[in-house]
Phi, psi and omega in degrees: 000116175248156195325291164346242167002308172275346146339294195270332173281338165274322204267024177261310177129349196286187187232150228258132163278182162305297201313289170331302178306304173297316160309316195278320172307300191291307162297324208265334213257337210259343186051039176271347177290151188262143164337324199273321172298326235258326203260011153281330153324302175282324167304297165354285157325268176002278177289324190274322228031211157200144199298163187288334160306310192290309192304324201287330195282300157336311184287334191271318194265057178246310203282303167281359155330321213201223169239186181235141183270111165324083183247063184270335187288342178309142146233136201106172184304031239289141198234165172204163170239118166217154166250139181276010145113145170192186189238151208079351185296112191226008177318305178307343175280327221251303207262337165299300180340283153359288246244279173317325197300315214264005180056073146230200213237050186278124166244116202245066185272122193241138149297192182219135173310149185229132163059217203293332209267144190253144182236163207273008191268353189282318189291310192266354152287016120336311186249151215298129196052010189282136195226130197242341158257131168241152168296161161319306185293341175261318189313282181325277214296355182271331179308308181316298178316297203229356175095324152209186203227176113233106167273145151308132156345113107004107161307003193233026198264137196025087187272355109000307179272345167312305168286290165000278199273353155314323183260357181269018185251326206234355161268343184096043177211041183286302198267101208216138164285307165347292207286309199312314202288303179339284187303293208321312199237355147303320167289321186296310198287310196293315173286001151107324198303145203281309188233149208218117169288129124237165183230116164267109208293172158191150156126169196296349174266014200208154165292343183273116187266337173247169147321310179297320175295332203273332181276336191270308171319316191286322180283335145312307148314289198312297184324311181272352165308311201285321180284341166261032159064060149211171191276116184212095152246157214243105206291141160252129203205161178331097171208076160246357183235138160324125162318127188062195175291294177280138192188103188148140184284308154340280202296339155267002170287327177285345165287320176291331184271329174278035186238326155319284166291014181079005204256320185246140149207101186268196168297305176319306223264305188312289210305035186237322190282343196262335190278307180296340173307287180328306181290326185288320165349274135021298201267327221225334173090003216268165174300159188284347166260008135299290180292005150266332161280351177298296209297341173293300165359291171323297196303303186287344188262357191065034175297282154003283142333276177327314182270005185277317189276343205269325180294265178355304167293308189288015187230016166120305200278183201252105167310322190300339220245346154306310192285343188194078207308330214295342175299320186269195195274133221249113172282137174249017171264108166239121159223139161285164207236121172242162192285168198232323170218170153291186180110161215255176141297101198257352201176137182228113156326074178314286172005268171329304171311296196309320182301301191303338182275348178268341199256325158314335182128344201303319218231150153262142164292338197217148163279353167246057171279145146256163213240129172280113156297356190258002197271121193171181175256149144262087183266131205261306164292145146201186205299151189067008186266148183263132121349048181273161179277125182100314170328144140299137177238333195192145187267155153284161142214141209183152183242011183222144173266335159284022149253035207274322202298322196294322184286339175287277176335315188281315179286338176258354162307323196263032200269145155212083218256115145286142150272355167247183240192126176268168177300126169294118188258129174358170141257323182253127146293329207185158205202107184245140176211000000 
């Protein structure tokens, strides 16, 4: 079977056996496929698409590429979560917890942030002596203890999608839904858990920029969820504004623990509650508006909280710096962003934000950047909030002062100042299972 020939067959419009596929998985992870095929391939995918049979097979030999994690030793319920990335997103410091409180079992293997999108193994190596490799025998077994884990990727886990999207990164074929639902959930599946939250972002911070795309995405996952025997359902949700508050790996680890103690109840606060309901289903079997009085429930006696520090301790980290952020890492730069004129806030850039807070230190531009933890946005102001001129809307925080003029220019670019209060848009559009 040569490469060619499958090439020339998608690019035909036909469509891929098993066998084709699995070939094409084995040449891209084994690297005998040459660079030039795999990306006449992916432009091909691209214009052609692919049937919902090709994606579930491409996503199961993606998966099966490199390793799998074996969580049978778990006993209880195992959940998992993903995001399709946005900016302010620190849910998972949050909804495991959660999620471990009501006695089930998240087991959680995350990444590291790239460009805008912040990743959660970055937020949480914030905090102090906190360690994110672990072996497979302690991951169970910390899970078995205490209800969850959240560790760094396995370099080798579905490694196939590595190169995939290295090379659909640098071609013009990031935004395919097929390869998207494919990469998303070849890790998932490959990291083991019976059942899967996702929040599929949309909206100017996210890849999906509407509803409708982010539902052919949403609809997708879950369809290859269903073929691989797990359970999954996929919230589509609010990301034309940053989640919360807080944008910066510190600075949302410190959001998330008052929103964890109650202390906060944002935009940050709904979805976490709406998303750990949708996970609790899952743990208790219970209707969804039972699992949402559950999921408070945790939250206000500090259970939750309580399973957050307890994950901390056992990786290594310093808990006291939960009970007292003040313990974690500090920008020694804070400059405000003051209004320029009135007027409400009709729109905000996530993107654009998420950029400013990476040209600040928060994010990498490259992946072996390095990343300032104290570094990030404060947001005083967001969309639908009114404006006086001379009001703060928003802190810098930052340890080098010379990227602050850009970071600034960039953060009120992504401004977009009304004279009327704009239409309040969802947080969830749509709820797929």
């Amino acid at each position: 079977m040569r490469m060619y020939d499958i090439i020339l067959k998608k690019r035909n419009g036909g469509e891929l056996d098993e066998s084709e596929i699995n070939e094409l998985v084995r040449g891209v992870t084994d690297k005998s496929i040459p660079d030039y095929q795999i990306t006449a391939f992916l432009m091909a995918v691209f214009f052609r698409g692919m049937t919902a049979r090709e994606t579930a097979e491409l996503t199961l030999a993606m998966a099966r590429s490199g390793d799998m994690m074996d969580l049978s030793g778990i006993n209880g319920v195992t959940v998992d979560k993903h995001s399709t990335g946005g900016v302010g997103d620190k849910t998972t410091l949050i909804i495991a917890p959660i999620a471990a409180a009501l006695g089930g079992k998240a087991a959680k293997l995350s990444g590291r942030g790239l460009g805008h999108t912040g990743g959660t193994i970055d937020k949480l190596e914030s905090i102090p002596g906190f360690k994110t490799e672990i072996e497979p025998e302690e991951f169970i077994k910390q899970v078995n203890e205490i209800g969850l884990c959240v560790a760094g990727q396995s370099e080798n886990l579905a490694p196939a999608d590595k190169r995939l999207y290295a090379l659909r990164d640098v071609t013009a074929t990031v935004d395919c839904i097929p390869l998207i639902a494919a990469s998303v959930m070849s890790k998932k599946i490959a990291a083991g858990s019976q059942n899967i939250v996702l929040d599929v972002k949309c909206g100017s911070g996210a890849f999906m920029k509407n509803p409708e795309a982010a539902r052919e995405l949403a609809k997708a996952m879950v369809d290859i969820g269903k073929s691989a025997g797990r359970n999954v359902t996929a919230l589509i949700t609010n990301m034309d504004a940053p989640l919360g508050n807080a944008v910066g790996n510190a600075l949302e680890v410190k959001e998330a623990v008052s929103v964890l103690c109650g202390q906060v109840k944002n935009d940050l606060y709904e979805l976490c509650v709406i998303l750990a309901a949708h996970m609790a289903e899952y743990i208790s079997g219970k209707a969804y508006d039972e699992c949402v009085s559950d999921v408070k429930k945790v939250i206000e006696n500090g259970s939750a909280f309580e399973k957050l520090c307890k994950m901390i301790t056992a990786q290594g980290g310093d808990a006291s710096a939960l009970e007292n952020t003040e313990k974690l890492p500090k920008a020694q730069i804070i400059h405000e962003i003051r209004a320029e004129k009135s007027g409400y806030i009709g729109a905000m850039n996530a993107e654009e934000i998420g950029m400013a807070a990476m040209i600040l230190g928060a994010g990498r531009a490259k992946a072996d950047d390095k990343i300032d933890c104290g570094a990030g946005i404060i947001l005083r102001k967001k969309t639908g909030d009114y404006i006086s001129e001379n009001d703060v809307i928003a802190e810098l925080y930052t340890n080098k002062s010379d990227p602050l003029k850009e970071a600034e220019q960039r953060f009120m670019n992504a401004l977009h100042i009304t004279e009327a209060p704009p239409e309040k848009l969802p947080l969830v559009y749509d709820i797929i299972k």
